[in-house]
mmCIF file of the C-alpha atoms, coordinates in Angstrom:
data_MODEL
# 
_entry.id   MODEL 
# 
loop_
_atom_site.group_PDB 
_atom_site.id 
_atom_site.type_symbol 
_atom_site.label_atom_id 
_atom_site.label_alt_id 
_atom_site.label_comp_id 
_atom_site.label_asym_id 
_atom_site.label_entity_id 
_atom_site.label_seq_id 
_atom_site.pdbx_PDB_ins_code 
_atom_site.Cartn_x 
_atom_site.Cartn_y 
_atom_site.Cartn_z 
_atom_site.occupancy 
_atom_site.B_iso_or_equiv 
_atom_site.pdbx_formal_charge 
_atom_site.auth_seq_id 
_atom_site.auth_comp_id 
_atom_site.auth_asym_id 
_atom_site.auth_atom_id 
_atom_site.pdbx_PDB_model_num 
ATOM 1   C CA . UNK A 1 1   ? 0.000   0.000  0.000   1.00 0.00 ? 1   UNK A CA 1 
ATOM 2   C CA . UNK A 1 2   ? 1.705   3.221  -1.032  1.00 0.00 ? 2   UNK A CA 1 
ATOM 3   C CA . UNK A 1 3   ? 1.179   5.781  1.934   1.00 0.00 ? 3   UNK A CA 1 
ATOM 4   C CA . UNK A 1 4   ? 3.621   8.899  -0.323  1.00 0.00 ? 4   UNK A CA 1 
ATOM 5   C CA . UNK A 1 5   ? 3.344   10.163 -4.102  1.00 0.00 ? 5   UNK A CA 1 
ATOM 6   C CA . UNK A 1 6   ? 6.232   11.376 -5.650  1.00 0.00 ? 6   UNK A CA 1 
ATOM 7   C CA . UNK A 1 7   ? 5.565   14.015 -8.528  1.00 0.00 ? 7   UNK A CA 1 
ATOM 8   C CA . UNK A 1 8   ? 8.187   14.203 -11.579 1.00 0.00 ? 8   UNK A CA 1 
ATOM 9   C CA . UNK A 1 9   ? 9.407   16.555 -12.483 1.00 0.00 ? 9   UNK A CA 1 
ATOM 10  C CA . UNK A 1 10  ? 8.319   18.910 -9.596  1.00 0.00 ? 10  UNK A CA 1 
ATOM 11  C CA . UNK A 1 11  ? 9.426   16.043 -7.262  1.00 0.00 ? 11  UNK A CA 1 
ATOM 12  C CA . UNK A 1 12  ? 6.944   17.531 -4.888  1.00 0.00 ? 12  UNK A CA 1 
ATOM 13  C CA . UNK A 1 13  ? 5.675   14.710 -2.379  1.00 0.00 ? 13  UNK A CA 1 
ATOM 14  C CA . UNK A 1 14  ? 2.123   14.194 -1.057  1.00 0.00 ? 14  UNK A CA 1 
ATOM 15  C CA . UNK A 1 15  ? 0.138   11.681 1.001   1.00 0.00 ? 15  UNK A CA 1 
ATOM 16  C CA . UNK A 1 16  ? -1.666  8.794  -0.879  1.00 0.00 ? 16  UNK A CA 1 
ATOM 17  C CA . UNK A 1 17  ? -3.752  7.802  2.013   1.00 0.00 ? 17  UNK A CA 1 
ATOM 18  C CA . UNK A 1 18  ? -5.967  10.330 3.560   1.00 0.00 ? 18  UNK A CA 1 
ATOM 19  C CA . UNK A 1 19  ? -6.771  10.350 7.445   1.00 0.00 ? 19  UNK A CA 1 
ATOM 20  C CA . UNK A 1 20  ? -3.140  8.899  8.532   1.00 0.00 ? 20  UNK A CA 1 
ATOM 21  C CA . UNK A 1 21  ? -3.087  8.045  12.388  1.00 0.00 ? 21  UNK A CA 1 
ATOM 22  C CA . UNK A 1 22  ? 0.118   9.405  14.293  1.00 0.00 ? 22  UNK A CA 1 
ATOM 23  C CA . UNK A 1 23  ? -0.941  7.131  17.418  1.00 0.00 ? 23  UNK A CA 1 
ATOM 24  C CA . UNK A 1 24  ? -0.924  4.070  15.054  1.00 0.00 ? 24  UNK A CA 1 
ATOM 25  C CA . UNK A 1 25  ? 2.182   5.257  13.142  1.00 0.00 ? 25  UNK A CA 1 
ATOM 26  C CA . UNK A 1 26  ? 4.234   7.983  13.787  1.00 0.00 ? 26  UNK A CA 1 
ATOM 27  C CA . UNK A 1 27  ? 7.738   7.780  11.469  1.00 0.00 ? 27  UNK A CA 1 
ATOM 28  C CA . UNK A 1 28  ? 7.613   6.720  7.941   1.00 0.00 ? 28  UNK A CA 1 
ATOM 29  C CA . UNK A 1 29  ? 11.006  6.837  6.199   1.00 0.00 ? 29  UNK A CA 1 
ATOM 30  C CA . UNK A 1 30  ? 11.004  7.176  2.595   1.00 0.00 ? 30  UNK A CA 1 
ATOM 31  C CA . UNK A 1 31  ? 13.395  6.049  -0.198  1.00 0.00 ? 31  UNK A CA 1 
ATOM 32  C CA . UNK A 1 32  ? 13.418  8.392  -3.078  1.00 0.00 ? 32  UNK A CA 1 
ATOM 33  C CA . UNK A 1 33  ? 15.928  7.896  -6.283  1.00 0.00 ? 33  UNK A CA 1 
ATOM 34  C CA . UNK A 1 34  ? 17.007  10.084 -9.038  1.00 0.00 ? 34  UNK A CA 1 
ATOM 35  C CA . UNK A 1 35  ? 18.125  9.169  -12.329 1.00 0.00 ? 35  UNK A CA 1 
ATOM 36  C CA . UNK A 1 36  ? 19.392  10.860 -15.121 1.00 0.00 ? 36  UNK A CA 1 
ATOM 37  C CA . UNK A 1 37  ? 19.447  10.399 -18.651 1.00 0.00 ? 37  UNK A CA 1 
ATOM 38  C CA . UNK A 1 38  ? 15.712  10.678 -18.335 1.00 0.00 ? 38  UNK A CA 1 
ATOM 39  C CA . UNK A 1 39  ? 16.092  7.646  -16.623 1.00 0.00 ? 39  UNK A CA 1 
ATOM 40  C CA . UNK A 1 40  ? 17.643  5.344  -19.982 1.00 0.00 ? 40  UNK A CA 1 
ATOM 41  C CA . UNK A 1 41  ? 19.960  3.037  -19.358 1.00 0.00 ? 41  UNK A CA 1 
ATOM 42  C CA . UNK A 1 42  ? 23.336  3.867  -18.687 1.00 0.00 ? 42  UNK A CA 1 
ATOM 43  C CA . UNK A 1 43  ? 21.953  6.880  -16.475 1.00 0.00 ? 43  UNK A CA 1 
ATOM 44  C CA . UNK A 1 44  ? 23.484  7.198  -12.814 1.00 0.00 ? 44  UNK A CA 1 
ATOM 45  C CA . UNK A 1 45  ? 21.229  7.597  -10.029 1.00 0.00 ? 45  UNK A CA 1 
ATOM 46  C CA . UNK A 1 46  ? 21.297  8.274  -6.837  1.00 0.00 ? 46  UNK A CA 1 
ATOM 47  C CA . UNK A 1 47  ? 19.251  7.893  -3.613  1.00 0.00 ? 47  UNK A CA 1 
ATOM 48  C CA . UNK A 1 48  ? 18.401  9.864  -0.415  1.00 0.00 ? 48  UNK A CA 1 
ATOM 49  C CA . UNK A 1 49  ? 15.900  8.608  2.639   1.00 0.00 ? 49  UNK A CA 1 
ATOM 50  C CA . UNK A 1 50  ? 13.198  11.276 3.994   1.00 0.00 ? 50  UNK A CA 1 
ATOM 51  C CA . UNK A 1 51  ? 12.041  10.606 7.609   1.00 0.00 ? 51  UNK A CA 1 
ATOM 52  C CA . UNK A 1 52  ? 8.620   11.854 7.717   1.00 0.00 ? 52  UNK A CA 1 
ATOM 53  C CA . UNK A 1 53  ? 7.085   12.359 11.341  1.00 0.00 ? 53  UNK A CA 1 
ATOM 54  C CA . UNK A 1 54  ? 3.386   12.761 11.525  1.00 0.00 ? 54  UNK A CA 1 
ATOM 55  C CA . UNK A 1 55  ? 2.422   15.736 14.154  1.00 0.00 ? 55  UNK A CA 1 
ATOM 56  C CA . UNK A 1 56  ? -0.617  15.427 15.945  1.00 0.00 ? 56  UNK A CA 1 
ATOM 57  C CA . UNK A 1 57  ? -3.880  16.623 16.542  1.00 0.00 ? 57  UNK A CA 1 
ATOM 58  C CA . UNK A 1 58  ? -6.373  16.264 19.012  1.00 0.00 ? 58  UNK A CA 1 
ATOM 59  C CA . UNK A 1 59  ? -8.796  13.390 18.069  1.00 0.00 ? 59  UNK A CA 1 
ATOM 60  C CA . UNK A 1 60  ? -8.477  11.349 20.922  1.00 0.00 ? 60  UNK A CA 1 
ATOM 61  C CA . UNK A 1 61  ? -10.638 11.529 24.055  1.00 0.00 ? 61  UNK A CA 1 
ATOM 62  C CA . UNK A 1 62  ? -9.462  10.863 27.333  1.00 0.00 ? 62  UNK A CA 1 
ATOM 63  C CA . UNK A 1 63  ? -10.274 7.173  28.508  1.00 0.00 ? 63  UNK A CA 1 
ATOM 64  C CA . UNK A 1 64  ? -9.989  6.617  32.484  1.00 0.00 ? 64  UNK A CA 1 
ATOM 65  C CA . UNK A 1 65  ? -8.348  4.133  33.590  1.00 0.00 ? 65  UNK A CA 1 
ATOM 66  C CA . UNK A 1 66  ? -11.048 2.098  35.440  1.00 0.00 ? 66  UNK A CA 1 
ATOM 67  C CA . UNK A 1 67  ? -14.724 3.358  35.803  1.00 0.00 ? 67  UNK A CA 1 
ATOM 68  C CA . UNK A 1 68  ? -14.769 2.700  39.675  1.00 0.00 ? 68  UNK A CA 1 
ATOM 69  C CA . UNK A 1 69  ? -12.492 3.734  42.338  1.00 0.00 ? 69  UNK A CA 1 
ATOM 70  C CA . UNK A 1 70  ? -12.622 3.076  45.674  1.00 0.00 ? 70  UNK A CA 1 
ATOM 71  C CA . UNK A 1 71  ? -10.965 5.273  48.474  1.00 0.00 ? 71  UNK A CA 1 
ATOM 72  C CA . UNK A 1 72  ? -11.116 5.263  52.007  1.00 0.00 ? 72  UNK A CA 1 
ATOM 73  C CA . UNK A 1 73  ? -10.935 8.370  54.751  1.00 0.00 ? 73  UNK A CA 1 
ATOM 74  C CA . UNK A 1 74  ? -10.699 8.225  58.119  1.00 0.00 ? 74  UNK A CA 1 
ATOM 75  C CA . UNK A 1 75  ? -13.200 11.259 59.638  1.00 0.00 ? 75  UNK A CA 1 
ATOM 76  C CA . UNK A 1 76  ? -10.583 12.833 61.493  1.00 0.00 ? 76  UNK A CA 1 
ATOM 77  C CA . UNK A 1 77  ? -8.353  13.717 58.333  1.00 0.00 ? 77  UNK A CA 1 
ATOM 78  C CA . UNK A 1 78  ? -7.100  17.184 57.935  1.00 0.00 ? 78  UNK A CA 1 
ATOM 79  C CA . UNK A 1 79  ? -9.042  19.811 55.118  1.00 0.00 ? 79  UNK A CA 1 
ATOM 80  C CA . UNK A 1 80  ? -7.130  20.041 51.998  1.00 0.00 ? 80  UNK A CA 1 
ATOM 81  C CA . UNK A 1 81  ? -5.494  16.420 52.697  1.00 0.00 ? 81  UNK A CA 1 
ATOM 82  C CA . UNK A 1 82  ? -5.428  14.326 49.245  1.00 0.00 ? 82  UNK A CA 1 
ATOM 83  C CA . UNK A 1 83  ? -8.011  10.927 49.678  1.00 0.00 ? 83  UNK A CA 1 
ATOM 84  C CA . UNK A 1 84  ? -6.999  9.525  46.167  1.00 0.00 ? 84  UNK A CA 1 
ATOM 85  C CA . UNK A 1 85  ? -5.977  10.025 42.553  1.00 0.00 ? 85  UNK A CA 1 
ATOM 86  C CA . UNK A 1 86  ? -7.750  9.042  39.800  1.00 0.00 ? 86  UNK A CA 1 
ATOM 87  C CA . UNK A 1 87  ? -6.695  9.218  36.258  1.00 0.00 ? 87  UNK A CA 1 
ATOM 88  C CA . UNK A 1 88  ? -7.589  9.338  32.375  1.00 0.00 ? 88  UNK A CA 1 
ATOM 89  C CA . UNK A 1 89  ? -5.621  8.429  29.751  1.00 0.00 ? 89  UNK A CA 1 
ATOM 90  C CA . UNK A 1 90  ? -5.237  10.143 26.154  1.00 0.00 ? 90  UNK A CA 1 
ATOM 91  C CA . UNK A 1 91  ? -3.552  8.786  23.132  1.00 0.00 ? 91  UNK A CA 1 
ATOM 92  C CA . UNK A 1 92  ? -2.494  11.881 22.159  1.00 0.00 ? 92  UNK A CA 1 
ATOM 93  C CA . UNK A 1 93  ? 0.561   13.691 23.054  1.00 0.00 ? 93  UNK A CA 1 
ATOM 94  C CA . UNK A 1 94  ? 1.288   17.602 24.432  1.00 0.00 ? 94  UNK A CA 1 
ATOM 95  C CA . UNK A 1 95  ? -1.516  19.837 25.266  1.00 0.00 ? 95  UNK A CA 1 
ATOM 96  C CA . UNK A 1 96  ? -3.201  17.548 23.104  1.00 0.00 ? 96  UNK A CA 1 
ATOM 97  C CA . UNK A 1 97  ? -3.525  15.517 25.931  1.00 0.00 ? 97  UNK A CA 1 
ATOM 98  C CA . UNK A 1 98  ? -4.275  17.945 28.578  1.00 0.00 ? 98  UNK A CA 1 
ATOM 99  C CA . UNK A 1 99  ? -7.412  16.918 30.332  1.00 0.00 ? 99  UNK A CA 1 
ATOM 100 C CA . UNK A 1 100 ? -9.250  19.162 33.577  1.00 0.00 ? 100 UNK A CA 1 
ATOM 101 C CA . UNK A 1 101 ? -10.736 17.077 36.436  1.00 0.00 ? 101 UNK A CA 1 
ATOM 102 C CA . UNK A 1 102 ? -14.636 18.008 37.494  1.00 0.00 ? 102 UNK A CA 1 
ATOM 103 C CA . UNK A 1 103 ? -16.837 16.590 39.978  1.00 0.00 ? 103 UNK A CA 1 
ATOM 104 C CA . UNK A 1 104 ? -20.088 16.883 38.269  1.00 0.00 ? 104 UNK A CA 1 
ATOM 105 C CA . UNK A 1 105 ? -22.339 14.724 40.542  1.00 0.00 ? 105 UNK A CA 1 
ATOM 106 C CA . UNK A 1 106 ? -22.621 12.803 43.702  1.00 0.00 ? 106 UNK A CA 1 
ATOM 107 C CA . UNK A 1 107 ? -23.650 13.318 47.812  1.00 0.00 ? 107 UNK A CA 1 
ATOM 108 C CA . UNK A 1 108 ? -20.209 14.419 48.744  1.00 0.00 ? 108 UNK A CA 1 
ATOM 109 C CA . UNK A 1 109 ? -20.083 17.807 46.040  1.00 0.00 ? 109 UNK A CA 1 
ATOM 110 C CA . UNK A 1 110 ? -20.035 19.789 48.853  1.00 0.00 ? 110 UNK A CA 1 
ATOM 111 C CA . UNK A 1 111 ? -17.734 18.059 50.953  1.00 0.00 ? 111 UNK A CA 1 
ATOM 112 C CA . UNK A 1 112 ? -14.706 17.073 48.186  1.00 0.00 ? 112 UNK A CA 1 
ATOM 113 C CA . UNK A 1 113 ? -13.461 18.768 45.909  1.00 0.00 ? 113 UNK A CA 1 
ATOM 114 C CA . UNK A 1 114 ? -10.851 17.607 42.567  1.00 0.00 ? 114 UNK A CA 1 
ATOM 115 C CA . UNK A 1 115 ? -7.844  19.444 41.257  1.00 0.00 ? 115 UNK A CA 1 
ATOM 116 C CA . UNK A 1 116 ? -6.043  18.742 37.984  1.00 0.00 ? 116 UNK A CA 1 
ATOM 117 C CA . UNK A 1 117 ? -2.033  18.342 38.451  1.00 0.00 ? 117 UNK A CA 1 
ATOM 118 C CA . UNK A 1 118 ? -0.864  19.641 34.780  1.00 0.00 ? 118 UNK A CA 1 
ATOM 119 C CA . UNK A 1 119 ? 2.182   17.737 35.417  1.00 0.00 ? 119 UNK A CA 1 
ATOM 120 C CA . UNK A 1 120 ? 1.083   14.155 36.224  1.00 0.00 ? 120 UNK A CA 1 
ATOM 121 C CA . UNK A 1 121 ? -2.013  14.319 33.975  1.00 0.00 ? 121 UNK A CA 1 
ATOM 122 C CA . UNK A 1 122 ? -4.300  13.193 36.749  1.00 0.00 ? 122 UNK A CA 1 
ATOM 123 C CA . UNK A 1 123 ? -7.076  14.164 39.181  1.00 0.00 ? 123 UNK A CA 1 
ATOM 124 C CA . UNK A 1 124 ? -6.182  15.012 42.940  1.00 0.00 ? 124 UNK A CA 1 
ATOM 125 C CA . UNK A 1 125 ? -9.839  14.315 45.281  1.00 0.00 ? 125 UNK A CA 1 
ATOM 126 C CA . UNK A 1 126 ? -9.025  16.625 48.640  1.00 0.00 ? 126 UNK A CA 1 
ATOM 127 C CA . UNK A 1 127 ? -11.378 17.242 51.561  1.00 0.00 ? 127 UNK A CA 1 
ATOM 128 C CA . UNK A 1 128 ? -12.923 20.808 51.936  1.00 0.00 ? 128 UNK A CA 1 
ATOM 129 C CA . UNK A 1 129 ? -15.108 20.407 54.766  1.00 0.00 ? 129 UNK A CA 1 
ATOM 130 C CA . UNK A 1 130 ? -14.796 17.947 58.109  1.00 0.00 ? 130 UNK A CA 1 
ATOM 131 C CA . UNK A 1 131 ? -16.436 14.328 57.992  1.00 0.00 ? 131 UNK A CA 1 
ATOM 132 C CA . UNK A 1 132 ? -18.509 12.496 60.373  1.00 0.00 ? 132 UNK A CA 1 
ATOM 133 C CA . UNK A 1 133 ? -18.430 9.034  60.413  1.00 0.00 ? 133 UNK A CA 1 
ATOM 134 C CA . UNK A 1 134 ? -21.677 8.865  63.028  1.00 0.00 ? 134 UNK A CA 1 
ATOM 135 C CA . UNK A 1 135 ? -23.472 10.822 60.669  1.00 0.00 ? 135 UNK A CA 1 
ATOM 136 C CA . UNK A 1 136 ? -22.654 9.378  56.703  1.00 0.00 ? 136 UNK A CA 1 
ATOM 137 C CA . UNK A 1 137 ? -20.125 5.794  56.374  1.00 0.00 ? 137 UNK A CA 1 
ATOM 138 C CA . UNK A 1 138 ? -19.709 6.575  52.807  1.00 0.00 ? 138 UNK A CA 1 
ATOM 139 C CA . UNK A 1 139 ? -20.179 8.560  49.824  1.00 0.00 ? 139 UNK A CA 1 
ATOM 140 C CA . UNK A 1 140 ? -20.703 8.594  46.004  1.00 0.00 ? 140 UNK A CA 1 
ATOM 141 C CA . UNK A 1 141 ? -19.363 11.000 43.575  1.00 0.00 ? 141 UNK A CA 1 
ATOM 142 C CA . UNK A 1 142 ? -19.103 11.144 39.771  1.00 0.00 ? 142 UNK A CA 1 
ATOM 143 C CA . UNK A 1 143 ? -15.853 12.653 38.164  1.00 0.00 ? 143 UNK A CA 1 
ATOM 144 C CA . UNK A 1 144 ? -15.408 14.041 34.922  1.00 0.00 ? 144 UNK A CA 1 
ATOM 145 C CA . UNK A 1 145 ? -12.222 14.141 32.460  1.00 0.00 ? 145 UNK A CA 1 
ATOM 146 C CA . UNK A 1 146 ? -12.381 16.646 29.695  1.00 0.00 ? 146 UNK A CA 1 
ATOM 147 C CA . UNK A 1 147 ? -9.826  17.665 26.929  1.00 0.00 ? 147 UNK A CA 1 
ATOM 148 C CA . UNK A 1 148 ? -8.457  21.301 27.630  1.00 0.00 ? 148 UNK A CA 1 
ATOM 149 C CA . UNK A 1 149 ? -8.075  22.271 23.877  1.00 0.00 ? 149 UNK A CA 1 
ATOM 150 C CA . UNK A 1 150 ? -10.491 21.180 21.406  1.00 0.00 ? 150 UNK A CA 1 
ATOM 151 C CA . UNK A 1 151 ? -9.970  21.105 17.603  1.00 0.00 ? 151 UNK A CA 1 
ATOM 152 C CA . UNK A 1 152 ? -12.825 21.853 15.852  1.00 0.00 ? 152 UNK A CA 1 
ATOM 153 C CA . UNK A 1 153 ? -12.108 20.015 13.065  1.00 0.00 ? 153 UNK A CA 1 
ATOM 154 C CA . UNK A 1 154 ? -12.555 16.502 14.839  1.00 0.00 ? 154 UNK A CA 1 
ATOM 155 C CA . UNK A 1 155 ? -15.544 17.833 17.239  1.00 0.00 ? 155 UNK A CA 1 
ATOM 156 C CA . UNK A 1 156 ? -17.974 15.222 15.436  1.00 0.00 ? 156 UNK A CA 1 
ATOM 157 C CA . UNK A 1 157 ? -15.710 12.259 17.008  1.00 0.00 ? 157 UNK A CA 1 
ATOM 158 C CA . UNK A 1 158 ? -17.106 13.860 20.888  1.00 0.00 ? 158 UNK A CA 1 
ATOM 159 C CA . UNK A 1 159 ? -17.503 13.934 23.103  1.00 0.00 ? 159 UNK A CA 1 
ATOM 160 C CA . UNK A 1 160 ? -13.763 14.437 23.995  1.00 0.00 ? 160 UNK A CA 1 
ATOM 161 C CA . UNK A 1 161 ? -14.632 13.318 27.734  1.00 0.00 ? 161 UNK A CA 1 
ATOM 162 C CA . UNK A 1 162 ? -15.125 10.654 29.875  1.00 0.00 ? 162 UNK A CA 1 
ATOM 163 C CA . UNK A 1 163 ? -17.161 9.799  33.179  1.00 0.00 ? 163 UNK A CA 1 
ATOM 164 C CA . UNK A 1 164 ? -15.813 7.687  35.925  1.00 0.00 ? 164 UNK A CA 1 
ATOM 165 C CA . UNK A 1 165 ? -17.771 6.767  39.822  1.00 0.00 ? 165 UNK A CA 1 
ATOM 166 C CA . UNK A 1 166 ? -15.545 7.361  43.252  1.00 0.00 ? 166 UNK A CA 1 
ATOM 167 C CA . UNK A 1 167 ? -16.549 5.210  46.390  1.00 0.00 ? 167 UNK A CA 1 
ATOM 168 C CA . UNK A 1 168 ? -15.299 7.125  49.392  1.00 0.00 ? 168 UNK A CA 1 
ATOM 169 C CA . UNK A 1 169 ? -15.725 5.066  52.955  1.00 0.00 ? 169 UNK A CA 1 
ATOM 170 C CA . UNK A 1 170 ? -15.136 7.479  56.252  1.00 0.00 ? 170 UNK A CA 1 
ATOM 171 C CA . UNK A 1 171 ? -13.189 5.734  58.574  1.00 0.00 ? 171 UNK A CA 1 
ATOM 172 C CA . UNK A 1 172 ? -14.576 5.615  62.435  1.00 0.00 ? 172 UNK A CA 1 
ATOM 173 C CA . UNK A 1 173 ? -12.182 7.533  64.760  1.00 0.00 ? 173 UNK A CA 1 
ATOM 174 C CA . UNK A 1 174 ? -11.995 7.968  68.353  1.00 0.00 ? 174 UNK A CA 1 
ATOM 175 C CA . UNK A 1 175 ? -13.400 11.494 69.509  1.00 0.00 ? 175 UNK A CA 1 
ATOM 176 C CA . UNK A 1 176 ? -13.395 12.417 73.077  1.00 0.00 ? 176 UNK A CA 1 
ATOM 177 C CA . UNK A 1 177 ? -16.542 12.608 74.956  1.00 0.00 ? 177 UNK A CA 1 
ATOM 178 C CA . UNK A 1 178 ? -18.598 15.490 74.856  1.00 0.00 ? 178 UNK A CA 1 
ATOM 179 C CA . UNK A 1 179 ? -20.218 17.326 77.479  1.00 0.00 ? 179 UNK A CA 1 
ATOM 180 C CA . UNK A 1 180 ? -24.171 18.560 77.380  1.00 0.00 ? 180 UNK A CA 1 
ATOM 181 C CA . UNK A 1 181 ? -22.943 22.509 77.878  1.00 0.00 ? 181 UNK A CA 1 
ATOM 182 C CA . UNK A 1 182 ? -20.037 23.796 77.444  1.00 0.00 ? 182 UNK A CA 1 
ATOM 183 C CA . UNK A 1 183 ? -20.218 25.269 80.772  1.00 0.00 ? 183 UNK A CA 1 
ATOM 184 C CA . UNK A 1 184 ? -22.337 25.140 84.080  1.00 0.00 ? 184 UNK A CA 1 
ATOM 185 C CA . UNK A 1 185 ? -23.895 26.972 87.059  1.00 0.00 ? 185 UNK A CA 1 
ATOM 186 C CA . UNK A 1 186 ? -24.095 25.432 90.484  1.00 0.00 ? 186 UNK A CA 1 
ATOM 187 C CA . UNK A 1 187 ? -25.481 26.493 93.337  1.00 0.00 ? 187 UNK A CA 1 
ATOM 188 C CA . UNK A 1 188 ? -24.517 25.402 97.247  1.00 0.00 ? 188 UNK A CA 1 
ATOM 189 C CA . UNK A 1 189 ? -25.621 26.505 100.700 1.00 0.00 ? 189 UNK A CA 1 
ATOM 190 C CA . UNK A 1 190 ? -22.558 27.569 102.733 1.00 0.00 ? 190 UNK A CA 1 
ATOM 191 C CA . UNK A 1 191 ? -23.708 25.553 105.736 1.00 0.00 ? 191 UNK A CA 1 
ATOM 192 C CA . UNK A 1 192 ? -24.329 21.990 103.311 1.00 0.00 ? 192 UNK A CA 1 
ATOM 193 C CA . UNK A 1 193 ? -23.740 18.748 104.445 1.00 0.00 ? 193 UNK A CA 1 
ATOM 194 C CA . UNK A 1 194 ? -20.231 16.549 103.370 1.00 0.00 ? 194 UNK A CA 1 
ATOM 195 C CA . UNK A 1 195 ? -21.166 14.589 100.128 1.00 0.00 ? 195 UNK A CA 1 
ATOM 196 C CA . UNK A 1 196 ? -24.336 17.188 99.431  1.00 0.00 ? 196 UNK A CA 1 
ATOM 197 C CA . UNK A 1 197 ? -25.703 16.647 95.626  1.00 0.00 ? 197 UNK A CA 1 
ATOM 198 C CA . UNK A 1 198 ? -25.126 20.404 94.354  1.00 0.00 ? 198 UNK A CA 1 
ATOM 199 C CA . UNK A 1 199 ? -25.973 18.912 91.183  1.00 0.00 ? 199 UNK A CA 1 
ATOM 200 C CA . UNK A 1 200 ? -25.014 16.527 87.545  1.00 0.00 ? 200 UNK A CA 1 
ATOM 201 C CA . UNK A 1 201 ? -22.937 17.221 84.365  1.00 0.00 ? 201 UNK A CA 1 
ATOM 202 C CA . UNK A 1 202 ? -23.473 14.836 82.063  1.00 0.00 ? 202 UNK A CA 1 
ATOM 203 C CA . UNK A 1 203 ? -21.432 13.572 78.757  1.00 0.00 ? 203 UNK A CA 1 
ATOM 204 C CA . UNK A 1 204 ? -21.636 11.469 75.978  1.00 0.00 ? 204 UNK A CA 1 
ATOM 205 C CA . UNK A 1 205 ? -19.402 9.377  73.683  1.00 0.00 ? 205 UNK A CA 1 
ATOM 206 C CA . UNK A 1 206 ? -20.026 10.584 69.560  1.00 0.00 ? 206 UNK A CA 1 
ATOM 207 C CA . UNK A 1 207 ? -18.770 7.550  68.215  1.00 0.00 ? 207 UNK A CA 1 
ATOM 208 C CA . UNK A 1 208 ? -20.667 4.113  67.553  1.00 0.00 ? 208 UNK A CA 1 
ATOM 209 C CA . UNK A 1 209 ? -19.562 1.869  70.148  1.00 0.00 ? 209 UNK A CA 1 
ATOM 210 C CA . UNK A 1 210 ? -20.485 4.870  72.962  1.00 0.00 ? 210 UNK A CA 1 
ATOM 211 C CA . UNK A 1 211 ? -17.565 3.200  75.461  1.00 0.00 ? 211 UNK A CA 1 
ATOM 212 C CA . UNK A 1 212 ? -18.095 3.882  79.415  1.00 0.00 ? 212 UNK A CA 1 
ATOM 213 C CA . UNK A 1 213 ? -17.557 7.660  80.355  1.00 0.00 ? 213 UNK A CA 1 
ATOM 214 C CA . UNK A 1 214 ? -15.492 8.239  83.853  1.00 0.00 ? 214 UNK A CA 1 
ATOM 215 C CA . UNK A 1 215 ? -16.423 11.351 85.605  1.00 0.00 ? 215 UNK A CA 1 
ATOM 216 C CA . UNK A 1 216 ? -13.339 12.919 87.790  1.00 0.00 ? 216 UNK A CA 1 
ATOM 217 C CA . UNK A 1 217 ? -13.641 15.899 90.598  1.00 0.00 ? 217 UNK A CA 1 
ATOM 218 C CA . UNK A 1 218 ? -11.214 17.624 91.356  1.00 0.00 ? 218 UNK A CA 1 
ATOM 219 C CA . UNK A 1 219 ? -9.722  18.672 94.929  1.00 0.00 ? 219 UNK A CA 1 
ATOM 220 C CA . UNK A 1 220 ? -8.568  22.360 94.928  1.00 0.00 ? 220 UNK A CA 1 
ATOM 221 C CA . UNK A 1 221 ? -5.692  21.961 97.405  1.00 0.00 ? 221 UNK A CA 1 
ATOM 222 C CA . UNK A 1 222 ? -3.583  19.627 96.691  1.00 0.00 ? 222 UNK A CA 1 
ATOM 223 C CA . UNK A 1 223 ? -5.509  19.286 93.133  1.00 0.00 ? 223 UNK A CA 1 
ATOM 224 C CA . UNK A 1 224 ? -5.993  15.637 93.218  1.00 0.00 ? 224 UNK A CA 1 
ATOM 225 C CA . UNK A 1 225 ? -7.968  13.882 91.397  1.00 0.00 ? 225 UNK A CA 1 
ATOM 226 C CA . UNK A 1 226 ? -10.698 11.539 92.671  1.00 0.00 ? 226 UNK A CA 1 
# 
């Protein structure tokens, strides 16, 4: 199959093949020979080799990976911290390639949040507000790759984007108990009994298993603890 015409006498060369694919072949080299004497025999010739390097263009969507990722958190994890990285591929090459990194769907929109790192070509998913395990175990969200720069020449062959789901588990952590009020009032007669009630706090454990809470008073002199 002849891919290059060569034109006499103009020895201009064009493409025989319309529609060539760099990501299927990128480098052709080509083998061209001149002759004189109108090419009679008896002529010399003599031969050179083209390289011919196909540039590309954007037509090629990005492709993720996998369609399902799974990451866990635990609910005690620092805002901004990265949970995962997801990523889509793209045959082509440059800013070709370039994709940006959306969350377009989901329960946790409000809670994550995706950033595109230019330089690894992927998706960073970072918490933006805190988690509670007692009050969701997991969430859902739906993350979109698109193609930065889009030729318009190829944008029948689109969508140039792709669609992939995120699982995100919240991890149980330990929280300290938590008091009713933040503060409280008392009141005692001067002349009360030893032992007198002068009245209850009360706390109570956030997380699921709700262990045992141990109340402590304090002595003021020495400051023991009892």
């Amino acid at each position: 199959m002849k891919v290059f015409l060569l034109f006499f006498p103009s020895a201009i060369i064009k493409t025989a093949l319309p529609n060539m694919d760099r990501e299927a072949k990128e480098e052709y080299l080509v083998v061209i020979q001149a002759k004189d004497m109108g090419g009679h025999s008896g002529g010399l010739s003599g031969t050179t080799t083209l390289t011919v390097t196909l540039t590309d263009v954007n037509d090629n969507p990005p492709k993720f990976a996998q369609s399902l990722y799974h990451f866990s958190v635990p609910e005690d994890v620092v805002l901004g911290t990265a949970i995962g990285r997801v990523k889509a591929n793209d045959q082509d090459i440059g800013e070709n390639a370039q994709s940006s990194y959306d969350i377009i769907d989901g329960d946790g929109t409000a809670l994550f949040e995706i950033t595109s790192d230019a330089q690894a070509q992927d998706g960073i998913i970072r918490l933006r507000k805190p988690l509670d395990f007692e009050t969701k175990k997991s969430y859902t969200l739906k993350v979109e790759a698109a193609n930065v720069h889009i030729d318009p020449r190829f944008s029948g062959r689109g969508p140039f984007k792709d669609t992939a789901t995120v699982k995100i588990v919240v991890e149980d952590a330990d929280e300290p108990p938590v008091f009713s009020s933040p503060t409280y009032l008392l009141e005692v007669h001067e002349n009360a009994a030893l032992n007198s009630v002068i009245g209850q706090v009360t706390a109570r454990d956030p997380d699921i298993t709700a262990s045992p809470i141990r109340y402590f008073s304090f002595k003021r002199n020495p400051g023991y603890i009892r």
